[in-house]
C-alpha positions, 0 to 999 in steps of 0.5 A: 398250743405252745408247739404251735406258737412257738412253730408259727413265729420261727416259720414266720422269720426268713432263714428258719426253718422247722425240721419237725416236731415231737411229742415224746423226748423217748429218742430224742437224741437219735433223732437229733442226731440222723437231722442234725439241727442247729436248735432244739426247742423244749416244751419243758426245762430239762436240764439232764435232757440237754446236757445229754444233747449237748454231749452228742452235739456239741454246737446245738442249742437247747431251748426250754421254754416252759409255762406257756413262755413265762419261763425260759433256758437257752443251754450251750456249750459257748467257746469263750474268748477273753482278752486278759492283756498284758499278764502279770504274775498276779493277773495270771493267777486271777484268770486261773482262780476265776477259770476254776471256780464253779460258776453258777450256771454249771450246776445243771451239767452234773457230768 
């Protein structure tokens, strides 16, 4: 029932469009790979499923939505742009500490 929810509202909405659905991820990736999609929506939250799409294709967005939509998880691979100004030694040595530092969100992607 969730599929078809799901289907109906991105139907409903000027400039989307369903290329298809599957029932089983056995595949998956070749399939997303021959339609090319700019989404592909989860019926579940798997996040070695998704990195292994993102791998592939890298400007896709994977959907999970689980529970009957009580729960979701939007995965992407976001090319980040921060203005830092004018750096300073010290500024510098922030942005660099920041940018290595694991974040959270990145425990998913085991790679």
């Amino acid at each position: 029932m969730l599929e078809e929810i799901v289907t109906h509202v991105l139907c409903s909405q000027r400039g989307l469009e369903v290329a298809g659905t599957v029932r089983k991820v056995d595949g998956l990736p070749k399939k997303v790979a021959k339609a090319r999609p700019d989404v592909v929506v989860l019926g579940q939250d798997d996040p070695p499923l998704a990195a292994a799409l993102l791998e592939q294709s890298p400007r896709l967005k994977v959907l999970a939505v689980v529970e009957q939509g009580q729960d979701s998880w939007l995965y992407g691979l976001n090319p980040e742009r921060t203005r830092l100004g004018a750096l300073s030694p010290a500024r510098l040595v922030r942005a660099v500490q920041r940018d290595a530092r694991p974040r959270g969100a990145s425990a998913w992607w085991n790679r």
